[in-house]
Each structure stands twice: as C-alpha cells, then as structure tokens.
C-alpha positions in Angstrom: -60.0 -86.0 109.2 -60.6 -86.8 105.6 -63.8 -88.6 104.7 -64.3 -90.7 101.4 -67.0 -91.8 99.5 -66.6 -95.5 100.6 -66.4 -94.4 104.1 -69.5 -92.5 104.3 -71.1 -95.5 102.5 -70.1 -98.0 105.0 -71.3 -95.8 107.5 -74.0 -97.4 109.9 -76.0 -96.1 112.4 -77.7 -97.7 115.3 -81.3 -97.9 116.1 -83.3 -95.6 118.5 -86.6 -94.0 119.4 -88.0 -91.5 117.6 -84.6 -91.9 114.8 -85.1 -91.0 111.2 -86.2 -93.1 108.3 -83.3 -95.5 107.5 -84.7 -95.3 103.5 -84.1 -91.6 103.2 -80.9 -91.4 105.4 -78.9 -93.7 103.2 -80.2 -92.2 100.1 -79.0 -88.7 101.6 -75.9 -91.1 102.5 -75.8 -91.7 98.6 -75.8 -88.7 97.3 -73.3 -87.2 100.0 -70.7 -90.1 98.6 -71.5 -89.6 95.3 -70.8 -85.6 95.9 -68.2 -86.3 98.3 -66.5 -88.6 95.3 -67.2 -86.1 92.5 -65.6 -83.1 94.2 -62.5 -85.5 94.9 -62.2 -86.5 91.6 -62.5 -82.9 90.4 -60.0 -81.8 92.9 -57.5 -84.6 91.9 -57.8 -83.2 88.5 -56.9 -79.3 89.9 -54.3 -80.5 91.7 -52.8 -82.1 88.6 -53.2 -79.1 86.6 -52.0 -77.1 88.7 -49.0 -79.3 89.2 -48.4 -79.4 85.3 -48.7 -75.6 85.3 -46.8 -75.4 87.9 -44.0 -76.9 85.6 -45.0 -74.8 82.7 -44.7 -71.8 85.0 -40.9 -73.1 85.8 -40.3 -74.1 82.3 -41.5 -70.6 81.3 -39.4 -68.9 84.1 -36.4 -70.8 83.1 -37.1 -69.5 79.5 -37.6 -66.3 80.2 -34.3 -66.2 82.5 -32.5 -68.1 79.1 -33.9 -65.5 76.8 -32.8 -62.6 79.2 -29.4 -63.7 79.5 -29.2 -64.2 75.3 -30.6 -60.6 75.0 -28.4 -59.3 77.3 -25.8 -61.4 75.5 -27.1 -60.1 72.1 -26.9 -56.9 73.3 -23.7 -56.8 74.7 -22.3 -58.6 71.5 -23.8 -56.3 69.9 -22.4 -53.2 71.3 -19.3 -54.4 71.2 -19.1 -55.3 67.6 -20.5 -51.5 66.9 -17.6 -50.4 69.4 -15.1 -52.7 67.2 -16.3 -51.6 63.7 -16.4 -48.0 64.6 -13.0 -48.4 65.7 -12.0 -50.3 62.8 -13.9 -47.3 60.6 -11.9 -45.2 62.5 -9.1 -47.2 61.5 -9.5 -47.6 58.0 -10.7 -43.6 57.5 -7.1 -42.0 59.1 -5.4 -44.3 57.0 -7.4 -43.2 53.6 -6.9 -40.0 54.7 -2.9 -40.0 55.1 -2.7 -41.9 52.5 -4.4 -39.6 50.0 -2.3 -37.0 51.8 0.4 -38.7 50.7 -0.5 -39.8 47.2 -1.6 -35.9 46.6 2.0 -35.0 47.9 3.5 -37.5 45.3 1.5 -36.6 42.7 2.6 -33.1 42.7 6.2 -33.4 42.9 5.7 -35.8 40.1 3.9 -33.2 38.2 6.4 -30.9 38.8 9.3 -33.0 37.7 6.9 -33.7 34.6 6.7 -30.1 33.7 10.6 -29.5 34.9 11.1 -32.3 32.5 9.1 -30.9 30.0 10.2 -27.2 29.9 13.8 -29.1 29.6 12.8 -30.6 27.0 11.1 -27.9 24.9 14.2 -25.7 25.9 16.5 -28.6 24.2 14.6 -29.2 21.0 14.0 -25.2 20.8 18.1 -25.1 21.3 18.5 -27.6 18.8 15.9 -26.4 16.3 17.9 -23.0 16.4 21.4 -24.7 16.0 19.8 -26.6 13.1 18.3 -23.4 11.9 21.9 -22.0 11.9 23.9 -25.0 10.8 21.6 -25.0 7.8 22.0 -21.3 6.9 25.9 -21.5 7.2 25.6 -24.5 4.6 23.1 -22.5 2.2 25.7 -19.5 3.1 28.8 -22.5 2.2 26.5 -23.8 -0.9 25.7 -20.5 -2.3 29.5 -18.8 -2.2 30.4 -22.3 -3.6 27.1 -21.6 -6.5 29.2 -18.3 -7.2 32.8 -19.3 -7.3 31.7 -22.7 -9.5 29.8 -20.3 -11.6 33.3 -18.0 -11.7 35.7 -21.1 -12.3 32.8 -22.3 -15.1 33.4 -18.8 -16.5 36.6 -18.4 -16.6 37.3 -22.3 -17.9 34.5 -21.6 -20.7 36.6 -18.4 -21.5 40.1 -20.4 -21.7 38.9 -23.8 -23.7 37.7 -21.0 -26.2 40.6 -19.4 -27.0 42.6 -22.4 -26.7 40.0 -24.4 -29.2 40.4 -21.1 -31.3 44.2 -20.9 -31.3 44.2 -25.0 -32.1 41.5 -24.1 -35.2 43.6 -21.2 -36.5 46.8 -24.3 -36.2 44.8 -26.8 -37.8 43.9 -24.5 -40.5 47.3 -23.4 -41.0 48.6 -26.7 -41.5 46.0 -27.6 -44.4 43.6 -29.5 -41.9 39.5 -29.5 -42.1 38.1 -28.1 -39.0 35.1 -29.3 -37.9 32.5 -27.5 -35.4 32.5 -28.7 -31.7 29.8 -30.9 -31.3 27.8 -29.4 -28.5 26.9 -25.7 -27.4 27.5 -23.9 -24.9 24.2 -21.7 -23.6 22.1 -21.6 -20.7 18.1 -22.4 -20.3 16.0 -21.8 -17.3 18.7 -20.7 -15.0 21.1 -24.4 -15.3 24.5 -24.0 -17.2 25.3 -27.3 -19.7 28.3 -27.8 -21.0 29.0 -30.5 -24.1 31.4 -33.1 -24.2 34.8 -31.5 -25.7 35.8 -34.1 -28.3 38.7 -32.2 -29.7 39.0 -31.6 -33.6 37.3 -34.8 -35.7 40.0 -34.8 -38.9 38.2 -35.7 -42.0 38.8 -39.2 -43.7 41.5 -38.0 -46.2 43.0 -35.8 -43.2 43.7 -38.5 -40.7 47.7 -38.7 -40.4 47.7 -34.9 -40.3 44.9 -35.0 -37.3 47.2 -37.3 -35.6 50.6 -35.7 -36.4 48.8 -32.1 -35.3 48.1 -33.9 -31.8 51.7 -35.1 -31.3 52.7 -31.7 -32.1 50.4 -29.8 -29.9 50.6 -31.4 -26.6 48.5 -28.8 -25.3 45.3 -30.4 -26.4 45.7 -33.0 -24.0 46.8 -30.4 -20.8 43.5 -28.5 -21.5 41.5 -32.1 -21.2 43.3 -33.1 -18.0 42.1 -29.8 -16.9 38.6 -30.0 -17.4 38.5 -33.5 -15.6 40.4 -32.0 -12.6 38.3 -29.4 -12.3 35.0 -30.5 -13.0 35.7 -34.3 -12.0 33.4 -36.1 -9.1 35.2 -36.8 -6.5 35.5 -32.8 -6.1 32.5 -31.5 -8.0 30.0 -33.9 -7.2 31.1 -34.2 -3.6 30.4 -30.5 -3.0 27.2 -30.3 -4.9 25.6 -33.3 -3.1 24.6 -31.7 0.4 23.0 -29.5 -2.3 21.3 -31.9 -4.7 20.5 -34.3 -2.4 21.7 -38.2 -3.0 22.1 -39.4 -6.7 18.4 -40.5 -8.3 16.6 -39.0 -5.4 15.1 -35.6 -7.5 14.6 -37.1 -11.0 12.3 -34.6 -11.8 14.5 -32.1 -9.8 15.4 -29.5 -12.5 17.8 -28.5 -9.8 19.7 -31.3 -9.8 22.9 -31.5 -12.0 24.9 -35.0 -13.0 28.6 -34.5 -12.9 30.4 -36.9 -15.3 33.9 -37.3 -16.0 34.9 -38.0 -19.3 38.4 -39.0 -21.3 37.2 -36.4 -23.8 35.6 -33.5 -21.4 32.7 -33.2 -19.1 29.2 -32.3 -19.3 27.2 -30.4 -16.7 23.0 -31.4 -17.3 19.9 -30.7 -15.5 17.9 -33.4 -14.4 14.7 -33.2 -16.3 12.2 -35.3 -18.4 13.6 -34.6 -21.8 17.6 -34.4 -20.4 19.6 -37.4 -22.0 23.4 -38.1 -21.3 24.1 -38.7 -24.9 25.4 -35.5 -26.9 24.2 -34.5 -30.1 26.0 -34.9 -33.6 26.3 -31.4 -34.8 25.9 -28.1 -33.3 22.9 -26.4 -33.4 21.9 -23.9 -36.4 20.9 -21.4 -33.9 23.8 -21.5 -31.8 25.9 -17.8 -32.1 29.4 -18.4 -32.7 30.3 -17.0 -29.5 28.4 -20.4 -28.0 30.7 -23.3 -29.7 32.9 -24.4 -28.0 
C-alpha cells in the first residue's frame, strides 16, 4: 500500500490511557510526511532520469547498430572497390604490356626496312656515283682524243693556209701587186693556240683593180675561206668544245676557255683572259718569225 505525505498528515488517532503525547506524535507525523514527500519527489526525479536515459541508451543503441551497418557497409564498399581497381590494374598493366610488345615488334621491323631502305639507297647512289665516275672519264677520254685531233686538223689547216697564202704572194708578186703582211700571228702562249682573222691580201691604193682582178682570177682564195668557216665554224667547233668549256660567259677568267667565232674573212681561236680582246691588231708583230705569219 503506498502511503503519501498528505495521508500520513491526515492521519488521526484516537484517545486512550496511558497513549503518547499528541504534541510530539504529530511533530514525528511531520517530519515522517515531510521525509515521506522528499524521498517521493527525489524518486520521481530518478524515475525520469532514468526514463530519459533509458532513451539515450536506445538512441545510442540504435546509433551504434546505424554506425555498425555503415562500417560494415564502408568496409565492404571498400573491399570491393580495392577488388575492382586491382582488377582494373590488372587490366590496364596486360594491356601496356602487349601493347609495348607490340609497339617493340613494329619498331623493329620498321628499323629494319629503314636500314634495308638505307643500304638500298647507299648501294644506288654508290652505283650511280660510279656510273657518273665513268660517264665522266669516257667524256674526258671523248674531249681529250677530240683536244688531239682539233690540235691535228689546226695543224694541218695552219700548214695548208700557209702554203696557199705563199703560193697567192709569190702570184701577186708576179703580177706587179704590193703584198702586204697578214695582219695577225700565228704562235702559242701558256699552252692556248690563237689564230688571227685571215683577211686575204689588202692591195695598196694605186693597186686596187689589180687586187680585184687577181681575186676573180684566183678563185681559190675564196675555197680556202669557206674552208676555214667549215671547219672551225660553231655549230661544229663550239658545240663539241662546250661540254668542255662549260656554257658561254660562265669562266671569264677561265684561261681554259676558248671563243669560237665565225668570220666572212677567217676565224679566230682566243683564250678567255683579262687582257684577251676580240678585235685583231693592225700589223703583225715585229717579233713574230716568218714561219708565224700567216
């Protein structure tokens, strides 16, 4: 039976012999409600707290089963994203692999069709260098048997003009006609031939109609011209000396090269050089032998 405060002060006893002061029983009465209500209040209190902890226990349970089932969530999350990228590692590293297999394959078949290609190529342009090396000694062969029979023809038409010019003097002088010295000489200097315009025999002013009239008479003044075009003119002359003297005003200062020129009266053969000029000189040179005039 419970027993309050209020009830224990409402409590009243009845009268008898020999009882106990009334004065001190309700004041023990007092202080046994006053107890009685403390200790209720206090355990109204407890009860309360312990009903709130009682909630925080459940809230904390309920927590703690949350929090369990995220790590073991975590954790499983977890392992299976390790699983995943060590199978994606796995992945990724066989394909590097092949593929650098591959790519090494690759690259050395292309270095070998690089150094095929190359040795193919050296082997050409060492082919071609010797064919070159070849052609061009068959055309210094070609250029210097031409050298020697241009030399022989030079010869030989020097040799002819002479005695012709010398046979055409001694007619000249037979018919009462002034002779007059060819203009240019024949001689060679540093190794190049030149050979002076041939302007036939210049009659004096008094010996003009004789000049003429010896010309019409000796036809062969004119055959021995025609000669010395065809044979030293440039369609054939120049043509074969230009794989040898290279194009015309490319060597200026080439004393190598030689001009070709094709004349009415004759042709000249000169070297190239700085003090060379195309124009022939008046009067043959003191010095000159006689066996150099033309």
């Amino acid at each position: 039976m419970d027993l309050t405060a209020q009830e224990i002060q409402e409590k009243q006893f009845h009268d008898a012999w020999r009882g106990y002061r009334q004065e001190e029983v309700d004041d023990f009465l007092d202080q046994i409600s006053e107890a009685l209500d403390r200790a209720l209040r206090e355990n109204a209190a407890l009860k309360e707290r312990n009903h709130d902890l009682g909630q925080a226990v459940a809230t904390a349970r309920d927590t703690e089963e949350m929090l369990k089932k995220t790590l073991v969530s975590a954790q499983r999350a977890a392992e299976e994203a390790i699983a995943s990228a060590q199978a994606k590692a796995d992945v990724i590293v066989a394909e590097a692999e092949e593929r650098a297999g591959r790519l090494g394959g690759e690259m050395e078949e292309r270095k070998r069709i690089s150094d095929a290609e190359i040795q193919s190529s050296m082997d050409a342009a060492d082919k071609a260098t010797e064919q070159k090396r070849r052609d061009l000694d068959g055309t210094i062969e070609r250029l210097e048997a031409y050298e020697g029979e241009l030399r022989l023809r030079l010869k030989t038409f020097l040799e002819q003009q002479l005695e012709a010019l010398s046979v055409l003097a001694e007619r000249k002088v037979l018919r009462g006609g002034a002779v007059q010295a060819p203009p240019q000489a024949v001689g060679r200097a540093g190794g190049g031939a030149q050979v002076a315009p041939y302007a036939g025999l210049s009659p004096t002013p008094g010996d003009e109609a004789a000049t003429s009239e010896g010309a019409e008479a000796h036809p062969e003044e004119g055959h021995y011209r025609r000669t010395l075009r065809n044979l030293f003119g440039r369609d054939e002359g120049a043509a074969a000396l230009r794989p040898m003297i290279g194009p015309e005003g490319s060597g200026a200062d080439d004393e190598q090269t030689i001009n070709l020129e094709a004349e009415d009266e004759g042709v000249r053969i000169v070297p190239r050089d700085a003090g060379a000029t195309d124009a022939a000189p008046d009067a043959p040179r003191e010095e000159d032998g006689p066996d150099q005039r033309l």
